[in-house]
Wavefront OBJ file of the C-alpha trace (Angstrom):
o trace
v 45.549 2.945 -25.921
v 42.390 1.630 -24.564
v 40.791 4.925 -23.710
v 41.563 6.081 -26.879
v 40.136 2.813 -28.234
v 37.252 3.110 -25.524
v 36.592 6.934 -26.986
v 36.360 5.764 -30.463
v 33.748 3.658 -29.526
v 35.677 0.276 -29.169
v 34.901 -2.005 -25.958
v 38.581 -2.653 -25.164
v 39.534 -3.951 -22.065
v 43.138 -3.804 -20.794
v 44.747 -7.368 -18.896
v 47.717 -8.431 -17.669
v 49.751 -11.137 -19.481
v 52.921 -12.694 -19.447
v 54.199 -9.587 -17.277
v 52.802 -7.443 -19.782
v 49.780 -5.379 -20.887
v 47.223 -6.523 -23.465
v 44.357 -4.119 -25.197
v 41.717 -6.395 -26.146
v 38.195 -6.017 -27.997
v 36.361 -9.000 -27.295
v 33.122 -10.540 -28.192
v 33.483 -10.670 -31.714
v 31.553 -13.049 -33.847
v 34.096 -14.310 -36.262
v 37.813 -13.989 -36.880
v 36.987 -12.412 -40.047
v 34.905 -9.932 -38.021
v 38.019 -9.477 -35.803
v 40.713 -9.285 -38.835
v 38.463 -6.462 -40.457
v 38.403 -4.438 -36.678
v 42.323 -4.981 -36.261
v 42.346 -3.567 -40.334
v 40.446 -0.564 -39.135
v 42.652 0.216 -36.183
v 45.799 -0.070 -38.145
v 44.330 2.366 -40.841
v 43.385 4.911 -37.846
v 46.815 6.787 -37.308
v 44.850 8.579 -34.486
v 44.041 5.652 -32.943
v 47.934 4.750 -32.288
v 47.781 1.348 -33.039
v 50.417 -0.077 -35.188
v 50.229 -3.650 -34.477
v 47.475 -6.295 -33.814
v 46.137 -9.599 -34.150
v 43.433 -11.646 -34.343
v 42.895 -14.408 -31.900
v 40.526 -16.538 -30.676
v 39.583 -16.477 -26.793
v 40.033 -19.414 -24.488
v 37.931 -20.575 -21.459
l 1 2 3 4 5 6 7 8 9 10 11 12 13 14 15 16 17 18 19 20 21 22 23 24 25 26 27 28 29 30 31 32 33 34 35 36 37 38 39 40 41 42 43 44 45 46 47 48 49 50 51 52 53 54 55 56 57 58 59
């Protein structure tokens, strides 16, 4: 998933979590910003993403 996001023009970054894989886009301005990019991925069936969320990033 992140190539294909990285190919679409996305900056997504893969990291380990909890045992498990995250794709992330980060550096967003808003969570609005980052609701309307996880809208647009769910709308792209080529993309392959069927679930997301918006978050905000801790230091």
């Amino acid at each position: 998933m992140r190539t294909r996001l990285q190919n679409a023009g996305y900056p997504a970054e893969m990291v380990a979590k909890d045992g498990r894989h995250e794709v992330r886009i980060n550096q967003l301005a808003t969570r609005e910003d980052a609701e309307a990019v996880v809208q647009r991925l769910r709308a792209n069936a080529a993309l392959g993403v069927s679930a997301g969320r918006a978050a905000l990033a801790t230091r």
